[in-house]
C-alpha positions, 0 to 999 in steps of 0.5 A: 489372281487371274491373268486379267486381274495381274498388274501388267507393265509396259516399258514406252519409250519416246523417241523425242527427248523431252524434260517437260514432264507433260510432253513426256508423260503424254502417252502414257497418261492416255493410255492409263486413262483408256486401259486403266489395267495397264502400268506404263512406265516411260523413258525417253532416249536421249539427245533426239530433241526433234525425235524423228522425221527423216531416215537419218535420225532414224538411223541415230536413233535406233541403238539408243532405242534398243539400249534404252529398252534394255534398261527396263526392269520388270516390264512385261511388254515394250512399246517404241511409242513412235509410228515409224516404229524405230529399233522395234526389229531390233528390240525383238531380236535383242530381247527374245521373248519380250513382246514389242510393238509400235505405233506403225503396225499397230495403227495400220492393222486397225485402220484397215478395220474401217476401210479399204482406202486409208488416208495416212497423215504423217510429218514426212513426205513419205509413209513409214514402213509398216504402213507401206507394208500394210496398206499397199495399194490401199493408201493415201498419203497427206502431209500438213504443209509447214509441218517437219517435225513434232514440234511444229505440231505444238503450234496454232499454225500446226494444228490449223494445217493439220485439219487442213490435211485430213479435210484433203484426205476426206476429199480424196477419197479416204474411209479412215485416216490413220495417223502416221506421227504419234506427236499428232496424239500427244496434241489429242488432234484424233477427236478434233479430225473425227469431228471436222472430217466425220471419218475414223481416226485412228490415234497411234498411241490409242492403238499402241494401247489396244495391242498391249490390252490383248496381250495382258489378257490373252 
């Protein structure tokens, strides 16, 4: 069997605790459907119903993360399906060997594929870390007004606001908009601004994806 034919297993972890199998398996049915070579298998951490929208429950949640990804068995990959990208660091440091990544780094990387002024959508006042780091100086930051948490993301309001914040970045000046929560993939709201803005948007959980595709076949 080639490298490209193995079955080729990821550990995802969601950072919103969640008993509701369709918003817990969101992630990894999208990117089954797009990467149908990959196996996803998810966990969630636990106790983190709101999952993570200020530094503080980052800081919560971070040893959860990490304990969370060593429960994993037989994986060949982890990914901290969240765009702050929360205990990544740490996973690495804890599991050398293993590749990891998140919806941070993954989305940035790509977004500046597509052009030089990134607007960056998030539920935060503030841009998470790997889009700082990688799109310095290239960024345009919106946050859709009533919006602080994954939750609020689930409403019609939400959704409205949403748009609403990815139409101000297209006025801005932006060439792409990368999307800095990745609850905003879980209600599939990458097509919906493609369409409204007639800009690229780019879905972290989409990327997330892509990295491990590269990875099962380099």
């Amino acid at each position: 069997m080639s490298k490209q034919e193995k079955a080729f297993k990821i550990g995802l972890i969601r950072v919103l605790t969640s008993e509701d199998p369709e918003v817990l398996y969101a992630h990894q049915k999208q990117i089954m459907e797009k990467f149908p070579t990959l196996t996803v298998e998810t966990k969630c951490i636990p106790d983190q119903p709101e999952g993570i929208h200020s530094p503080e429950l980052c800081e919560i949640a971070v040893p959860k993360i990490v304990e969370t990804a060593k429960s994993f068995q037989n994986v060949d990959m982890i990914i901290v399906s969240c765009a702050d990208d929360p205990g990544v660091r740490q996973i690495r440091k804890a599991m050398p060997g293993m590749p990891v990544t998140g919806g941070g780094e993954t989305t940035a990387a790509l977004a500046l594929r597509y052009g030089e002024k990134v607007g960056v959508l998030g539920i935060t006042e503030y841009a998470p870390d790997a889009y700082r780091r990688l799109l310095a100086g290239k960024m345009i930051l919106e946050k859709p007004k009533g919006v602080d948490s994954t939750l609020d993301l689930m409403t019609p309001e939400g959704r409205k606001q949403v748009i609403a914040s990815g139409m101000r970045l297209k006025e801005k000046g932006a060439e792409v908009i990368a999307l800095a929560c990745t609850g905003l993939a879980t209600i599939g709201a990458a097509q919906e601004l493609e369409d409204v803005t007639g800009l690229p948007v780019i879905d972290p959980v989409m990327a997330e994806g892509l990295f491990a595709y590269y990875e099962s076949i380099r």
